[in-house]
C-alpha positions as protocol buffer text, in pm:
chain_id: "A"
residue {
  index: 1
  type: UNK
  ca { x: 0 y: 0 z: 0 }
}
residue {
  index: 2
  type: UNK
  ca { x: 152 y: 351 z: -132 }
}
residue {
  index: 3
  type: UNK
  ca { x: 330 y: 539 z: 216 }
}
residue {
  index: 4
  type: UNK
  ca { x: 350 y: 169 z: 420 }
}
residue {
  index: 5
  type: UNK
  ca { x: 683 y: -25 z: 433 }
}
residue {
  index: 6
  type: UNK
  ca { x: 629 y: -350 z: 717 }
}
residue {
  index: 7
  type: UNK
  ca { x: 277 y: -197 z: 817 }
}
residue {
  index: 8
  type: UNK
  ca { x: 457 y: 121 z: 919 }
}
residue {
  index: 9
  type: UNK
  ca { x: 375 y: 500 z: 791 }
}
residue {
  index: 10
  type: UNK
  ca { x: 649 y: 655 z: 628 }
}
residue {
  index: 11
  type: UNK
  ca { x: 648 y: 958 z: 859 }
}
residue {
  index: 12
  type: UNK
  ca { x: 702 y: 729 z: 1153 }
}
residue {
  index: 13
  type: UNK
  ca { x: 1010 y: 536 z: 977 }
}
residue {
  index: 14
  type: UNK
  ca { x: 1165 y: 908 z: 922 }
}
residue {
  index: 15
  type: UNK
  ca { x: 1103 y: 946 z: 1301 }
}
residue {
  index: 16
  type: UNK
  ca { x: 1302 y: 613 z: 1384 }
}
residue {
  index: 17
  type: UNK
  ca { x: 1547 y: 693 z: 1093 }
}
residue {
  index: 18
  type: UNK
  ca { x: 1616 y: 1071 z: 1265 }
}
residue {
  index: 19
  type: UNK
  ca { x: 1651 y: 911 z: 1598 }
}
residue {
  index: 20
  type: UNK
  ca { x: 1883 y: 643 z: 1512 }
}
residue {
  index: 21
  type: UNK
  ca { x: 2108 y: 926 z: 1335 }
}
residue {
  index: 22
  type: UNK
  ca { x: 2152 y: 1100 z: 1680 }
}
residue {
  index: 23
  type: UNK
  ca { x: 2190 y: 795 z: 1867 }
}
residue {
  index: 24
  type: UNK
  ca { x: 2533 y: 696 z: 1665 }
}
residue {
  index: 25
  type: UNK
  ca { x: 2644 y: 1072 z: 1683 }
}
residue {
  index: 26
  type: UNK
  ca { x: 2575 y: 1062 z: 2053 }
}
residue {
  index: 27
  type: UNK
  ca { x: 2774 y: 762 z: 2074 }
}
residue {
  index: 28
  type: UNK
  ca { x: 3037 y: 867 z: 1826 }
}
residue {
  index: 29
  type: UNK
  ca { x: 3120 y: 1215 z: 1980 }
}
residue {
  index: 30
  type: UNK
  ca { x: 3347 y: 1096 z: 2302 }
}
residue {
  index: 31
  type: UNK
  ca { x: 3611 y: 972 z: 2089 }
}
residue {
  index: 32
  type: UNK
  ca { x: 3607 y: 1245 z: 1906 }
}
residue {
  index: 33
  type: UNK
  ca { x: 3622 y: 1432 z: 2221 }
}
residue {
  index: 34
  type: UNK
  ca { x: 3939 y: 1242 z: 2370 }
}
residue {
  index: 35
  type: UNK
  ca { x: 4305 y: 1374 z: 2420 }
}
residue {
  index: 36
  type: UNK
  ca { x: 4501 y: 1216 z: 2120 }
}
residue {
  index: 37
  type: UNK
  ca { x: 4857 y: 1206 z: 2044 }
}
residue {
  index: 38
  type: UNK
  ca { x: 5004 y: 1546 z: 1893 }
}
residue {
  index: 39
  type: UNK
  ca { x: 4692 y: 1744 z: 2073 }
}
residue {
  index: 40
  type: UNK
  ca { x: 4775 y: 2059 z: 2163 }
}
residue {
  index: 41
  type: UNK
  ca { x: 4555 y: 2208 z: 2509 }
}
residue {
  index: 42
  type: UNK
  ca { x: 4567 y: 2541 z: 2639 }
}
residue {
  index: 43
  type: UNK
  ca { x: 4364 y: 2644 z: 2894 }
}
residue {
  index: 44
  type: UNK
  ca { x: 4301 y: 2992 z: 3124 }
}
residue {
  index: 45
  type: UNK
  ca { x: 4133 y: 3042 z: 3449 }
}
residue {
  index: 46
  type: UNK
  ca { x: 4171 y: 3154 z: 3818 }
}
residue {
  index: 47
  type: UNK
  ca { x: 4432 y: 3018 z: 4006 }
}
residue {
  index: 48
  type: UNK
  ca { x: 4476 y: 3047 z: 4351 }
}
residue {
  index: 49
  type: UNK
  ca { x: 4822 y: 3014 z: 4593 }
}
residue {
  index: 50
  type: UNK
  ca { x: 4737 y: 2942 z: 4915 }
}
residue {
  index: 51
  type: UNK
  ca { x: 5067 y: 2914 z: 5134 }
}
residue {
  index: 52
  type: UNK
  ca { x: 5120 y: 2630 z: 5391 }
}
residue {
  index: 53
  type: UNK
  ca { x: 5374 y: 2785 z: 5503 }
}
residue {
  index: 54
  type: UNK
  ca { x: 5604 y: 2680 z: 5817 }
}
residue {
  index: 55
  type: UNK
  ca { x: 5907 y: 2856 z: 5911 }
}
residue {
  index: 56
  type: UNK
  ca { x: 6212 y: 2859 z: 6142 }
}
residue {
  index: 57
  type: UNK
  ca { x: 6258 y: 3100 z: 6401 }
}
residue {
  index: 58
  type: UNK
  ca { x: 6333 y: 3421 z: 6379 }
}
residue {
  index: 59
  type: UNK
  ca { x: 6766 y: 3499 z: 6358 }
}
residue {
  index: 60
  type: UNK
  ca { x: 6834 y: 3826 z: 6465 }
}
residue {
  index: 61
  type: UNK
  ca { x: 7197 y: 3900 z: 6434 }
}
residue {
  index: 62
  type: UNK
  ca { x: 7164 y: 4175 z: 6719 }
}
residue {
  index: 63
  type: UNK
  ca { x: 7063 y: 3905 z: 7000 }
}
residue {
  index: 64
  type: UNK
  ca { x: 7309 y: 3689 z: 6861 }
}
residue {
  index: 65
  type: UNK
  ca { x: 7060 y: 3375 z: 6780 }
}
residue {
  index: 66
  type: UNK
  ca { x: 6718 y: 3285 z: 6735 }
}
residue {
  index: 67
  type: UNK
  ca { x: 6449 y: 3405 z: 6860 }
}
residue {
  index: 68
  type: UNK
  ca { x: 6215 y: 3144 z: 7022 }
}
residue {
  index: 69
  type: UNK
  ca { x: 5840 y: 3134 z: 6963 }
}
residue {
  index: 70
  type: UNK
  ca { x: 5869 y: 3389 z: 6644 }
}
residue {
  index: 71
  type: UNK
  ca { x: 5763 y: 3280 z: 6264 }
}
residue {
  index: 72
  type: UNK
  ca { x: 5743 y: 3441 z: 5951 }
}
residue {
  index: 73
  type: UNK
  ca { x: 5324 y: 3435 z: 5758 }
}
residue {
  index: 74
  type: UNK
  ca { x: 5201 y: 3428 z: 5392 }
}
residue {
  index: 75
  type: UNK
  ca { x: 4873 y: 3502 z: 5271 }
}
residue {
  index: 76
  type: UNK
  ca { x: 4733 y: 3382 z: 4921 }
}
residue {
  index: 77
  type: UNK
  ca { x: 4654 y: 3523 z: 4641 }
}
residue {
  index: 78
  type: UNK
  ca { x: 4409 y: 3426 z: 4298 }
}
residue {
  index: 79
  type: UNK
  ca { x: 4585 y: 3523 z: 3960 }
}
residue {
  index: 80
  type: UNK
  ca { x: 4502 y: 3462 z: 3573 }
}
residue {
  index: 81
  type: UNK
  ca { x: 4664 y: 3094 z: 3534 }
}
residue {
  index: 82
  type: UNK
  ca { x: 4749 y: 2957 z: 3220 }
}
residue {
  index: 83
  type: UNK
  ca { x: 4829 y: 2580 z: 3109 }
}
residue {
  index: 84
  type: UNK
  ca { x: 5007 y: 2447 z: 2822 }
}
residue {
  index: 85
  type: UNK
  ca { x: 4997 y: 2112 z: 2757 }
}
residue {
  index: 86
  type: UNK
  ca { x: 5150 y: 1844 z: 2463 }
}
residue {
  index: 87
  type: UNK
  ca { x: 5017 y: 1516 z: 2419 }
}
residue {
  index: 88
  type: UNK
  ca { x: 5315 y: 1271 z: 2340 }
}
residue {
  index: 89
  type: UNK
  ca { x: 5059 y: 957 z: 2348 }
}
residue {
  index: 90
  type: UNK
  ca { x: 4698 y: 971 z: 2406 }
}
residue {
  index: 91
  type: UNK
  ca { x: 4775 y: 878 z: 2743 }
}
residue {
  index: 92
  type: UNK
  ca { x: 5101 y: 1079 z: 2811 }
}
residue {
  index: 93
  type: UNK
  ca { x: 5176 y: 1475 z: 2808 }
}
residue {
  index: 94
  type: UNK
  ca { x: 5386 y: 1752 z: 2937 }
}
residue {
  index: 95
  type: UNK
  ca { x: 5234 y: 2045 z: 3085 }
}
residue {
  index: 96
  type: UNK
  ca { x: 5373 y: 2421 z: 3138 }
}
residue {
  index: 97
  type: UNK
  ca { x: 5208 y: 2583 z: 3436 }
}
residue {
  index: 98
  type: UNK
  ca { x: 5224 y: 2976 z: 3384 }
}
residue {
  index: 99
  type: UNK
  ca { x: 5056 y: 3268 z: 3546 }
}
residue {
  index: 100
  type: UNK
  ca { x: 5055 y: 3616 z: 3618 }
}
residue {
  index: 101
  type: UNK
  ca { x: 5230 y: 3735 z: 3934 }
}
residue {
  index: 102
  type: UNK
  ca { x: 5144 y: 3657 z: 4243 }
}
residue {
  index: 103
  type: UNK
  ca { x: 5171 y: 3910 z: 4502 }
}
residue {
  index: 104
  type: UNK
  ca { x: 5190 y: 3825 z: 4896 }
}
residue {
  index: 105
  type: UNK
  ca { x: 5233 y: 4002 z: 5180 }
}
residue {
  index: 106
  type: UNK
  ca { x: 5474 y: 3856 z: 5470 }
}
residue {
  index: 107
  type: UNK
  ca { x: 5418 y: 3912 z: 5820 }
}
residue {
  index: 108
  type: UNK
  ca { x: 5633 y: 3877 z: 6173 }
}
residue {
  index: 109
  type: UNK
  ca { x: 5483 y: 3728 z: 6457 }
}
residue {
  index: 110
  type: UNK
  ca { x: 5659 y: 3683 z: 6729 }
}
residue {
  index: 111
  type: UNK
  ca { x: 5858 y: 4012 z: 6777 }
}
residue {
  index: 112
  type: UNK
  ca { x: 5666 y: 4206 z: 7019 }
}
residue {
  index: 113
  type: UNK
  ca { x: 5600 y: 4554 z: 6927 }
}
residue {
  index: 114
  type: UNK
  ca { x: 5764 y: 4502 z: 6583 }
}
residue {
  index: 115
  type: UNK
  ca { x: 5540 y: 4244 z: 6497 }
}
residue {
  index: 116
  type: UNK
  ca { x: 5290 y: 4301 z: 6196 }
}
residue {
  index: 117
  type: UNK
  ca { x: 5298 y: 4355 z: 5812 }
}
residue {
  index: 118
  type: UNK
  ca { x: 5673 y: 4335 z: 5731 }
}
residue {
  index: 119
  type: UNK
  ca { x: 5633 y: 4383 z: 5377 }
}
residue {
  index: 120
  type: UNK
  ca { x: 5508 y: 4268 z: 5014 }
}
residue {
  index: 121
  type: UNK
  ca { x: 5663 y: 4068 z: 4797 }
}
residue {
  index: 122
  type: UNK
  ca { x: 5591 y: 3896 z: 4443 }
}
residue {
  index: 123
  type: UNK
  ca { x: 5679 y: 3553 z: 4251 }
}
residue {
  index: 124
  type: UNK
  ca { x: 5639 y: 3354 z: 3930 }
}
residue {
  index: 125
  type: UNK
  ca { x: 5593 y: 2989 z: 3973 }
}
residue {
  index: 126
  type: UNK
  ca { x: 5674 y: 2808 z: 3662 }
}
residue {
  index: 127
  type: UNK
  ca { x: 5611 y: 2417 z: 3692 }
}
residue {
  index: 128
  type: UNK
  ca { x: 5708 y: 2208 z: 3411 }
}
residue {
  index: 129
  type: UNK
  ca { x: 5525 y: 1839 z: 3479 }
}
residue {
  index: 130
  type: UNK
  ca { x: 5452 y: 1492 z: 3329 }
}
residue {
  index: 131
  type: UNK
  ca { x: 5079 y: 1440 z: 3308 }
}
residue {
  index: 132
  type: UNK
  ca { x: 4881 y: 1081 z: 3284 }
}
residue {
  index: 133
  type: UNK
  ca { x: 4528 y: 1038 z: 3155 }
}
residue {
  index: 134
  type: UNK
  ca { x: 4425 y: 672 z: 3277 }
}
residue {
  index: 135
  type: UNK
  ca { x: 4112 y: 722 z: 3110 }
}
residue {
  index: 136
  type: UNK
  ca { x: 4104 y: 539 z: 2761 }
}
residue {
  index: 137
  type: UNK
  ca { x: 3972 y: 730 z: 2425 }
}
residue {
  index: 138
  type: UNK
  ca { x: 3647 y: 719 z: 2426 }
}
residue {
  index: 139
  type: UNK
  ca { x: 3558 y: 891 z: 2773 }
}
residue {
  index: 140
  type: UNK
  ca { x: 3455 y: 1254 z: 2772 }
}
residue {
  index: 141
  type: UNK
  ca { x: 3591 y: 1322 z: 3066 }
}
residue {
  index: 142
  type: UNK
  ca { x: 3970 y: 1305 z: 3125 }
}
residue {
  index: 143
  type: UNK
  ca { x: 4118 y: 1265 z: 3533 }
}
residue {
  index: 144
  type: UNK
  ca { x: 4483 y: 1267 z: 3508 }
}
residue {
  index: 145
  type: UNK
  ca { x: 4760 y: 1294 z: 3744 }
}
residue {
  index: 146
  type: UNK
  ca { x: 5154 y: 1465 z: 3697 }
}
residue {
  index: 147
  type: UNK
  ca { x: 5457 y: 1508 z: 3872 }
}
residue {
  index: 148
  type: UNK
  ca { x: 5730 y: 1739 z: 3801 }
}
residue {
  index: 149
  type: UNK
  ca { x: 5935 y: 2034 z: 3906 }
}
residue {
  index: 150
  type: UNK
  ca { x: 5899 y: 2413 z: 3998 }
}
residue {
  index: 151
  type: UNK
  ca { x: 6113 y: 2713 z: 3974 }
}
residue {
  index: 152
  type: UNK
  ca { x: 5990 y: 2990 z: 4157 }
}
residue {
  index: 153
  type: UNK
  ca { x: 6153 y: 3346 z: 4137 }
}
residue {
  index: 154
  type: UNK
  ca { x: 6050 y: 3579 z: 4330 }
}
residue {
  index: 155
  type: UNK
  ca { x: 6092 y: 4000 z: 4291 }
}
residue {
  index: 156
  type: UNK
  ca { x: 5983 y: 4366 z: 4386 }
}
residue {
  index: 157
  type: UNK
  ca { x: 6004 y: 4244 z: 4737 }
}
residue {
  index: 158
  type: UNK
  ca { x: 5916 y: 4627 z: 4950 }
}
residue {
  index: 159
  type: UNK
  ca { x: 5893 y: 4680 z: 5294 }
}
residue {
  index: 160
  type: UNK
  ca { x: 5562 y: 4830 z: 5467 }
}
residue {
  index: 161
  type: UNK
  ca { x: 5551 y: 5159 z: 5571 }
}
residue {
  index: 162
  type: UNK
  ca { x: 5542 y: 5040 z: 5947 }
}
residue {
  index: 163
  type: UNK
  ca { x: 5785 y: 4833 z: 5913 }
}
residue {
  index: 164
  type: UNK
  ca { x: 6047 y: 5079 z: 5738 }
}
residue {
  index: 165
  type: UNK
  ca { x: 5873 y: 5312 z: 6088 }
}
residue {
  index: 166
  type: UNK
  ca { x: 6037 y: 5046 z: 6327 }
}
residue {
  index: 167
  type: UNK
  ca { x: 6359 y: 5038 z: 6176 }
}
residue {
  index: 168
  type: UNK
  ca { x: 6372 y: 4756 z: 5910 }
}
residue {
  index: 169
  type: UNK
  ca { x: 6548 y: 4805 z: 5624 }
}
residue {
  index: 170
  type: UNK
  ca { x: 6560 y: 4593 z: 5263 }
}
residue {
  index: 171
  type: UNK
  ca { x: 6404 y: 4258 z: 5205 }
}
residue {
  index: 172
  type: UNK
  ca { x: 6472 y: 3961 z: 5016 }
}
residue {
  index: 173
  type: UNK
  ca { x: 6396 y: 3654 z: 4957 }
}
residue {
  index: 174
  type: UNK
  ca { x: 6564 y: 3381 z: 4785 }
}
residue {
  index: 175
  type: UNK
  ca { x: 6454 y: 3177 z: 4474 }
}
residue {
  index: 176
  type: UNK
  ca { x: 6363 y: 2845 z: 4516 }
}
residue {
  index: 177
  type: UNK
  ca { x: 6394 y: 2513 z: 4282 }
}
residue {
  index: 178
  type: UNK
  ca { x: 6113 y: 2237 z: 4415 }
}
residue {
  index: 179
  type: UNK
  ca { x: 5903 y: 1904 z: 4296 }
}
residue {
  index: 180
  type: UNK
  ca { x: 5528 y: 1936 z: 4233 }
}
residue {
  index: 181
  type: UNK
  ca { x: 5267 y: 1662 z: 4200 }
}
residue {
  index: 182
  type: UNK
  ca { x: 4891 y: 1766 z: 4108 }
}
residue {
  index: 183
  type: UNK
  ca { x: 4548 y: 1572 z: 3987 }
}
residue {
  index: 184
  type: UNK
  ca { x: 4308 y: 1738 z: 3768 }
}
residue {
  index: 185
  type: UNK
  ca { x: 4037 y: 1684 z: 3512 }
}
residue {
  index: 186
  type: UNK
  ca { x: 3889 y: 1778 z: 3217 }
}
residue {
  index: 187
  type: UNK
  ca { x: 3535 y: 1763 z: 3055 }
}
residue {
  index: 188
  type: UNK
  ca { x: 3475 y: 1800 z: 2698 }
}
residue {
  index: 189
  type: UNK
  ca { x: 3238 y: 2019 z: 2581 }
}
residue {
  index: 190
  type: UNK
  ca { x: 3297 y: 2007 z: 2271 }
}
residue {
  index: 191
  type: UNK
  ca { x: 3532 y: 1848 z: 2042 }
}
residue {
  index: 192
  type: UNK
  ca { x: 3772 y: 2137 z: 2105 }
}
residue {
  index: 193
  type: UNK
  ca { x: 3636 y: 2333 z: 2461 }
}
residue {
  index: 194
  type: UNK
  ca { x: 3670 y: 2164 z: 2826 }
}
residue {
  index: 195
  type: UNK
  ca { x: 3598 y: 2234 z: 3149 }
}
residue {
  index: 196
  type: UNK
  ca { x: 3918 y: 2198 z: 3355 }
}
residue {
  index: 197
  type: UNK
  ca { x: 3986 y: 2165 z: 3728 }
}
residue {
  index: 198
  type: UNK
  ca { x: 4331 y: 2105 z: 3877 }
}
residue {
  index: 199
  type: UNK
  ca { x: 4492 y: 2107 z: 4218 }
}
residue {
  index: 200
  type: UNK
  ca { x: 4871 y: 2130 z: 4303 }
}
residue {
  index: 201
  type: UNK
  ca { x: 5116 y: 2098 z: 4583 }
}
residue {
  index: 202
  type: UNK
  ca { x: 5442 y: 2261 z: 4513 }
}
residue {
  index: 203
  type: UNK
  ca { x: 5752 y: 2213 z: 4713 }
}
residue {
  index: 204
  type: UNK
  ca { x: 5894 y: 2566 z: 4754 }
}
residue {
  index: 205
  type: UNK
  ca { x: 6152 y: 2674 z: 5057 }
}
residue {
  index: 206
  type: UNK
  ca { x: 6340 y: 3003 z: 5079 }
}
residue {
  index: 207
  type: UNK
  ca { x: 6502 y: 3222 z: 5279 }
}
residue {
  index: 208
  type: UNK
  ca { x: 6401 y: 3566 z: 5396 }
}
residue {
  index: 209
  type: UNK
  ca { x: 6630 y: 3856 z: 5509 }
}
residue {
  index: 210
  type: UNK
  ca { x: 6587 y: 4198 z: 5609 }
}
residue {
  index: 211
  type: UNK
  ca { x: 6817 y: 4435 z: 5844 }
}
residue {
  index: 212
  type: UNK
  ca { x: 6692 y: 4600 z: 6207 }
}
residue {
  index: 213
  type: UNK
  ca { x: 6873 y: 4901 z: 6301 }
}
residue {
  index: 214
  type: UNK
  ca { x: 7178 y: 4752 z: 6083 }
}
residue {
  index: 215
  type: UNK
  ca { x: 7145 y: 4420 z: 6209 }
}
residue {
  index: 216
  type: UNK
  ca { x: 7072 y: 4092 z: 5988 }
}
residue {
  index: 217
  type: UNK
  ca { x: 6751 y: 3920 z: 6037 }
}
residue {
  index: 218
  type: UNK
  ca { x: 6645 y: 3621 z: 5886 }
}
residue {
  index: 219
  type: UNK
  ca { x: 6384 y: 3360 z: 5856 }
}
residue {
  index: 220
  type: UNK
  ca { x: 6417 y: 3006 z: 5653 }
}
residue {
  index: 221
  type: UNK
  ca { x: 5998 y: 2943 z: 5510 }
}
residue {
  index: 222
  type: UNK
  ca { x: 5845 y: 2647 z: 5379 }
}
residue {
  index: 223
  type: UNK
  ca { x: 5593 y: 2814 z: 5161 }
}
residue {
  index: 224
  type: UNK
  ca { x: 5473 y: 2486 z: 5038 }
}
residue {
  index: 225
  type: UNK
  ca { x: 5176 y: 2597 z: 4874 }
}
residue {
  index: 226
  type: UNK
  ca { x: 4828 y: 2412 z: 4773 }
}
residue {
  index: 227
  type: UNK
  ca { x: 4775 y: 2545 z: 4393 }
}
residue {
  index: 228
  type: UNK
  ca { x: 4405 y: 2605 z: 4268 }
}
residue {
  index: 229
  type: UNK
  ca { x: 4282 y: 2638 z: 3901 }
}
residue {
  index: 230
  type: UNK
  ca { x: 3950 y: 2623 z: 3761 }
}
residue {
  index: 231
  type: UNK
  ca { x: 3893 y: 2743 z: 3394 }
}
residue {
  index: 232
  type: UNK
  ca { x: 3799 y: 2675 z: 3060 }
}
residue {
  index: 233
  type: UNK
  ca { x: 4073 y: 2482 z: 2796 }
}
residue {
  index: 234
  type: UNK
  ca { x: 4110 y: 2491 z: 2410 }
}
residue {
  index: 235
  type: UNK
  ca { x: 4242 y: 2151 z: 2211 }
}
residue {
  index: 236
  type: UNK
  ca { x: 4398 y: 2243 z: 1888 }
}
């Protein structure tokens, strides 16, 4: 009968016909989706350095030692982060963390009446890793895992205005060469667009120095940072 194929009308096999046509791109579009060998990912977002930090005490040169019961603080600070990221297998890449500078202040504690804001300073935290995607192909969404190693420099250290008040003078504070490890994850949005979050812990230890009065102080830090990123990522 004219319009009838198996007792069916032909708008309803057009209906099943349409609907099996976005089943198999549904299923198709993950592994078009996946991380591939030769892939090249940037991504952009907020990152976030929040300090861990844990310090020695105090050496002031004028009392001849340290001083017990005195530390050195951090605060954090959220920056524009950027990744970029090679894929040597579909499972394998390496991965250039980036960012603007980060700018913290340092406090005293400790000191009695010279404790307080001693001062600003900023850093760059390059961190070159090796990244793993367990996850095979055909998954949308990509967990990995790296490892690798920091450099952070830091610069336009300035004391506060207080602190310059109670007779400190200069400040500086020494670059630092650490291991990092970090998970993450991204979700494709598209064959090209993800979704990316990441955390990091970054091994970074330096030493501080200023001068009281003419007299060296110092401080050794373990800044040892947790890192924070969420953003948005681009697959070339």
């Amino acid at each position: 009968m004219l319009g009838l194929a198996e007792g069916r009308p032909l708008s309803s096999q057009k209906t099943i016909g349409k609907s099996d046509r976005l089943l198999a791109l549904a299923i198709a579009a993950p592994l078009a989706q996946a991380h591939q060998a030769g892939d090249i990912i940037v991504r952009a977002g907020a990152i976030t350095v929040d300090p861990q930090e844990s310090s020695s005490d105090i050496w002031v040169g004028a009392l001849g030692g340290d001083v017990a019961g005195t530390k050195a603080t951090l605060d954090s600070d959220t920056q524009l982060g950027l990744n970029f990221a090679y894929m040597l297998t579909n499972n394998i890449g390496i991965e250039l963390l980036a960012a603007t500078p980060f700018s913290h202040n340092v406090g005293v504690k400790g000191l009695g009446g010279l404790d307080g804001n001693l001062g600003e300073l900023k850093h760059l935290p390059p961190t070159l890793s090796v990244v793993y995607y367990p996850l095979d192909a055909n998954s949308a969404f990509q967990p990995y895992v790296g490892a690798g190693i920091n450099y952070t420099w830091f610069f336009d250290t300035e004391l506060s205005s207080t602190a310059k008040d109670n007779g400190f003078s200069g400040l500086d504070m020494k670059d630092s060469w650490g291991l990092a490890a970090q998970v993450g994850m991204d979700y494709m949005l598209t064959d090209n667009i993800m979704l990316n979050a990441q955390v990091r812990y970054i091994d970074i230890e330096t030493t501080g120095t200023t001068n009281i009065l003419g007299d060296k102080v110092k401080v050794d830090v373990d800044v040892d940072p947790l890192v924070y990123m969420v953003g948005l990522g681009y697959k070339f």
